[in-house]
Phi, psi and omega in degrees: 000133166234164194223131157236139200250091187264147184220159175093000167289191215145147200274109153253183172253171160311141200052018177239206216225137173234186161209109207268163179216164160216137169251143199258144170205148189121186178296084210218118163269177198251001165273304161332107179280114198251173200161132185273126153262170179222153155211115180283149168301145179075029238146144191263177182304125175238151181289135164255309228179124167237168154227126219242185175293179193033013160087045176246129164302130157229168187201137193278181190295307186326303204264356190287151185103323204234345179254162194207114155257105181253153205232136172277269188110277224284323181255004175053039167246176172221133160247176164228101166318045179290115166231188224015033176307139188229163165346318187263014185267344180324095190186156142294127210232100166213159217275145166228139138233159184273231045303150202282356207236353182098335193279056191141133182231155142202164204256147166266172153297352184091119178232124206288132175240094209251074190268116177199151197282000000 
């Protein structure tokens, strides 16, 4: 079984900066790809941001540049470095791992990420 937990959304303004975290517990390989999504109201569940085995990145267009996600191995965590957040940064923010193997998604609960003036 695994549990994922995000913690640090919150209310910012525009351009300014956050930073998410998740923690993973259970059974978690380092072949396992974690990764943050977001879903804005109205709109579907989208890739923000991944870490694949070997520490190789993927990042959707929307975040290049502005987002930065790094993975822990040894402590099974993933954070997200979001700066310049603009309006449309606006979302449930939630924790992913794959399995490496295909065999298994799982989800965090989600942490509200709120960009407004």
């Amino acid at each position: 079984q695994v549990q994922l937990v995000e913690s640090g959304g919150g209310l910012v303004q525009p351009g300014g900066s956050l930073r998410l975290s998740c923690a993973a517990s259970g059974l978690i390989f380092s072949a396992d790809t974690m990764g943050w999504f977001r879903q804005a109201p109205g709109k579907q569940r989208e890739l923000v941001a991944s870490v694949g085995r070997g520490g190789s990145t993927n990042y959707a267009d929307f975040v290049k540049g502005r987002f930065t996600i790094s993975r822990d191995n040894s402590k099974n965590t993933i954070d997200l470095q979001m700066n310049s957040l603009n309006l449309e940064d606006t979302a449930v923010y939630y924790c992913n791992l794959d399995r490496y193997d295909g065999r298994g998604d799982y989800w965090g609960q989600g942490t509200q990420v709120t960009v407004s003036s």
